[in-house]
N, C-alpha and C positions, 0 to 999 in steps of 0.2 A: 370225657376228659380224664377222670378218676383211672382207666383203664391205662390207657397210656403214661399215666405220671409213673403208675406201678408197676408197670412196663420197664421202665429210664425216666430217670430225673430225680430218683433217692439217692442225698449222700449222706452216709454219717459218717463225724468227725472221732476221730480213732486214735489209740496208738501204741504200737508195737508190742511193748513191754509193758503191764502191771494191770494189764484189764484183760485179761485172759476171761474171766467170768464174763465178765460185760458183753466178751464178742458171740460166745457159745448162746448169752440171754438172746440178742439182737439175732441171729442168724433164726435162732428158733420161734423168736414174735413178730417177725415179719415174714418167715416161710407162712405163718399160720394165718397171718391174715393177704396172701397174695401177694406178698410185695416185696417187688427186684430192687436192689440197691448196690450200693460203692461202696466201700469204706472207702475213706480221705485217710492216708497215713502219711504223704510225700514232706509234711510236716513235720514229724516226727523229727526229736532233738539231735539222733543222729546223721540230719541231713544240713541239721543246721550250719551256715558258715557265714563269715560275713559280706561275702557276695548276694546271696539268701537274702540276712537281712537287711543291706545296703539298699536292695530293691524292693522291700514292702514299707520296710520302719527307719523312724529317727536313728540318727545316729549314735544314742545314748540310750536304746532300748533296753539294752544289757541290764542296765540300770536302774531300769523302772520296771520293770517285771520280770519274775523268773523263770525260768527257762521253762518248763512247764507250761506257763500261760502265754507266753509267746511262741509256741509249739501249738497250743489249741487254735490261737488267734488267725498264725498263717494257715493252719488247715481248712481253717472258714474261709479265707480268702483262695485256697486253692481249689477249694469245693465252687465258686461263685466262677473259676477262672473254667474248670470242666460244664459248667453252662453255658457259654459261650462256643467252648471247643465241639461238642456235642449239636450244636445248635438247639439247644431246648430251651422252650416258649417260656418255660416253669423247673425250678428245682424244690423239692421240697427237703430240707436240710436240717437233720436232728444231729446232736450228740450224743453218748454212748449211753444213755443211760434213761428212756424213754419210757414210761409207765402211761399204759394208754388209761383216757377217763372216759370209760361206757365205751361204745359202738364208734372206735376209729374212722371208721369206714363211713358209715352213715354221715355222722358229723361232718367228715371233709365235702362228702358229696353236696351239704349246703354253703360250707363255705365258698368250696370252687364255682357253687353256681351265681354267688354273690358276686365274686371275686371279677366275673368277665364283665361288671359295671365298671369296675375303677378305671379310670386315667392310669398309662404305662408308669412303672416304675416305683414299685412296692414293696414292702416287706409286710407277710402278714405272720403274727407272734399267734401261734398256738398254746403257749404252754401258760402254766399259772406260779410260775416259781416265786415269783414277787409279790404274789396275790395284787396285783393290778388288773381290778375291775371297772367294767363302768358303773356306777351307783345305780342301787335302785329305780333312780326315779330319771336315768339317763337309756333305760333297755326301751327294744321299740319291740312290739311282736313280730315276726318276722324277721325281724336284722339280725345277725351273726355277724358283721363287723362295725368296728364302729375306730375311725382314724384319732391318733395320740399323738403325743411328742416327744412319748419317752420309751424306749425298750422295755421289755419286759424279760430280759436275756435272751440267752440263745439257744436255749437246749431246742426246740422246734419252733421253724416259722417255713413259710413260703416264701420266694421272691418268684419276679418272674424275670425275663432277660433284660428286658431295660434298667430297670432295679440294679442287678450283677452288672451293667454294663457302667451306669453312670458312680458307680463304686469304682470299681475300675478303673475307670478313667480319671475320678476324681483323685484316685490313690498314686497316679503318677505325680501328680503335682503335692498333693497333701500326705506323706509318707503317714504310717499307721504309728501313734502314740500310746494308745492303751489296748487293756483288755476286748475283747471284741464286744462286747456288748458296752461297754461305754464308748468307746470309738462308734458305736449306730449308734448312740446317744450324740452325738457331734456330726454325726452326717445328715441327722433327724432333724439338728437343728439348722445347719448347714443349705436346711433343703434339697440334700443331693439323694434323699431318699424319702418318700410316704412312709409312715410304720401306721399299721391296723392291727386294732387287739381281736381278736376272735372269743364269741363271747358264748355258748360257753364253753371254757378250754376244753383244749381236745387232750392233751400230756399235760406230765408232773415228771419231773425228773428224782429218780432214784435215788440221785447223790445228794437232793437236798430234803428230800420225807424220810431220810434213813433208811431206808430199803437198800442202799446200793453204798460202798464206801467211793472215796474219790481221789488218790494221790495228789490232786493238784489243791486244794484245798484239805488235806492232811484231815479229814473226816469219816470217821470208821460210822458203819450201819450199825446200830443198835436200837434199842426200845426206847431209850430216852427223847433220841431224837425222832423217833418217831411219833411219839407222845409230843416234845414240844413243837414239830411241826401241825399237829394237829392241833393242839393249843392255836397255834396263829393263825392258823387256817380259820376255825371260828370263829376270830374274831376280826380278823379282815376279809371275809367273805360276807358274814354277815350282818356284823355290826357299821365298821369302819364305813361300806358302802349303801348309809344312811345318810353319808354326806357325800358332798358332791366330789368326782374327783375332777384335780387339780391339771393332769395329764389329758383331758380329752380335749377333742378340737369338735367343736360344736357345728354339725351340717349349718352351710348357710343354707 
């Protein structure tokens, strides 16, 4: 399966102008590890109009988020719309700025082998940006996912078609109100989607360990923030998941 995803079914979410670094990083850490992909730019603010948004989002979007994150937002939805058009079973879907943790490759190969247990219509969260764990005393040997009710952003996840589809379809009726990752916060809870945390993450996004700056969130890469992402990392990787979290949905 691994062959084929990396074949067709990578999208990353992109855009035109201020990530020039970003696109020269991506082209050359996925030539290296194998792996075909999209960029999603059809997004991008210069396509934006309100025809555009008339058809994904409220009518007051303008207003609730700036152009920027509602540029990111549609690209996730036009990445989910090239799954369907494509016919593909799986897309696995990062944003620009993707820091792999350990043996990419390896890792997904147990995830994906997990993955062909679940019931259609998923999002599996790869990344650890939120440092959303399952606690200590919730890991099982062998498991690599384990089902939540909260996102963990977006920068990498899996869906597979049904996932992209009942999005979709839910989106004509429920126009998109927020940021894309709290918007799957509301379709999570909606039901209109499973989210699984993949445990243990497979990316870290650049734009938020400092390694990477981000235009849309107006944060420049420096030591500091590299330091105070590490700072949190230690202590919600290993302290905080002493207790139990609050986000996980318990196997019946």
């Amino acid at each position: 399966m691994i062959e084929s995803l990396f074949k067709k079914g990578i999208f990353v979410i992109h855009a035109l102008k201020g990530y020039e670094y970003h696109e020269k990083r991506i082209i050359e850490l996925f030539a290296k590890n194998d792996m075909s992909f999209e960029f999603v730019t059809n997004g991008d603010p210069i396509y934006l109009n309100d025809d555009v948004l008339g058809k994904y989002f409220v009518s007051n979007i303008k207003s609730k988020l700036s152009v920027g994150v509602v540029s990111c937002t549609l690209n996730h939805i036009y990445a989910l719309e090239r799954i369907l058009a494509e016919n593909l079973e799986y897309g696995l879907i990062f944003e620009n700025d993707p820091f792999f943790l350990g043996n990419f490759t390896e890792k997904l190969k147990k995830v994906l082998k997990e993955m062909e247990t679940l019931e259609k219509g998923f999002i599996i969260s790869l990344e650890n940006t939120s440092f959303l764990q399952p606690s200590f005393w919730d890991i099982v040997k062998g498991k690599y996912l384990y089902q939540a009710s909260k996102c963990r952003q977006t920068g990498a996840y899996l869906i597979d078609r049904k996932g992209a589809l009942n999005i979709l379809n839910d989106l004509k009726v429920n126009k998109c109100n927020k940021v894309v990752d709290w918007w799957h916060d509301e379709l999570i809870a909606r039901n209109v989607i499973k989210m699984y945390w993949a445990y243990p993450s497979l990316v870290e996004e650049g734009s938020h360990n400092g390694h990477l700056s981000s235009t849309i969130s107006s944060q420049n890469r420096s030591r500091y923030r590299r330091f105070a992402w590490n700072v949190q990392k230690i202590y919600k990787m290993y302290i905080r998941r002493l207790f139990p979290s609050k986000f996980l949905i318990k196997d019946k």
